[in-house]
C-alpha positions in Angstrom: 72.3 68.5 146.6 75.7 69.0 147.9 77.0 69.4 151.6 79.0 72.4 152.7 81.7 69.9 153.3 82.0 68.7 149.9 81.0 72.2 148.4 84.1 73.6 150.2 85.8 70.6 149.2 85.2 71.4 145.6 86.2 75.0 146.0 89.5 74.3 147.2 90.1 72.1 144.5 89.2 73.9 142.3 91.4 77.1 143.6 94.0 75.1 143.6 93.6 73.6 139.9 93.6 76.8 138.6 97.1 77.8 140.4 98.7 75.1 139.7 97.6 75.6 136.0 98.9 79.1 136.4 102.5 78.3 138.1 103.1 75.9 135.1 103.2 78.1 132.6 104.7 77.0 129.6 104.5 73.6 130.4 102.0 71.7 129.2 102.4 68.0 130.6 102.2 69.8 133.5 99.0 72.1 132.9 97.1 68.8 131.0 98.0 66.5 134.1 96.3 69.2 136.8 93.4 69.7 133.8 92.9 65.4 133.9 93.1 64.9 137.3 90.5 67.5 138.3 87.9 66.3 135.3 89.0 62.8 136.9 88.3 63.7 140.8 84.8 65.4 139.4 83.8 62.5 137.3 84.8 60.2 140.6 82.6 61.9 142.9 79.6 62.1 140.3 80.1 58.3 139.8 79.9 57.7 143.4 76.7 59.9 144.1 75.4 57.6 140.9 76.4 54.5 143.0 74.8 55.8 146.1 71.2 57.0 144.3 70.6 53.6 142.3 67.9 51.0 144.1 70.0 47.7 145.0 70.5 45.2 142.6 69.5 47.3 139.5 71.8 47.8 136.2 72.3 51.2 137.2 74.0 50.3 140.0 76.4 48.1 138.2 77.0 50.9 135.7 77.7 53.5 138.3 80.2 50.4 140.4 82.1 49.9 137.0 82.3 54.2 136.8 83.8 54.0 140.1 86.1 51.4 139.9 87.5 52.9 136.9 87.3 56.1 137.7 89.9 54.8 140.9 92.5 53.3 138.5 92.7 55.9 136.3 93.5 58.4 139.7 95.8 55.7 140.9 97.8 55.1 138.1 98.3 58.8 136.8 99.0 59.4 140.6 101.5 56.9 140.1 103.0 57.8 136.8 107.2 58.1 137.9 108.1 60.7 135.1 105.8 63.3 136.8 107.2 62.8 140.3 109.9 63.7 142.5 112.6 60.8 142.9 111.3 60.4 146.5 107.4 60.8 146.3 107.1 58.1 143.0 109.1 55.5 145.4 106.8 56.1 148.3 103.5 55.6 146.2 105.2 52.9 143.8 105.6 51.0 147.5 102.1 51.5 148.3 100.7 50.8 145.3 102.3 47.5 145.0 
């Protein structure tokens, strides 16, 4: 079961999904990027509550640290992705990401 933390959490990202699907209307890079990075963040946190239920040492445990780490590179580099960016934001994370 969920906390209220990360049930508020998941409310606010959610609220702000859907406006930021709403204030880029017409464009769809735009609407798709919001629509992968929220399926992203949601399969992330299902991938980690997979990670933290599995007994030690089993294949499931494996599975869910491979969902994980994958799940983090695929946030990291859309996060990263220039085109989307501001001139200034894509330096800063292109400097903390390398």
């Amino acid at each position: 079961m969920c906390s209220a933390a990360t049930s508020l959490g998941f409310l606010l990202l959610t609220i702000n999904s859907i406006m930021a699907i709403h204030s880029s209307r017409g464009d769809a890079t735009a609407a798709i990027f919001v629509i992968t990075s929220y399926a992203s963040f949601v399969l992330l946190v299902h991938c980690q509550r997979w990670f933290a239920a599995a007994p030690p040492g089993s294949v499931a445990k494996d599975c869910a640290r491979v969902g994980v780490w994958l799940t983090a590179t695929l946030i990291t580099a859309m996060l990263s992705c220039v085109p989307l960016m501001p001139g200034l934001m894509a330096a800063a994370i292109w400097l903390i990401v390398r």
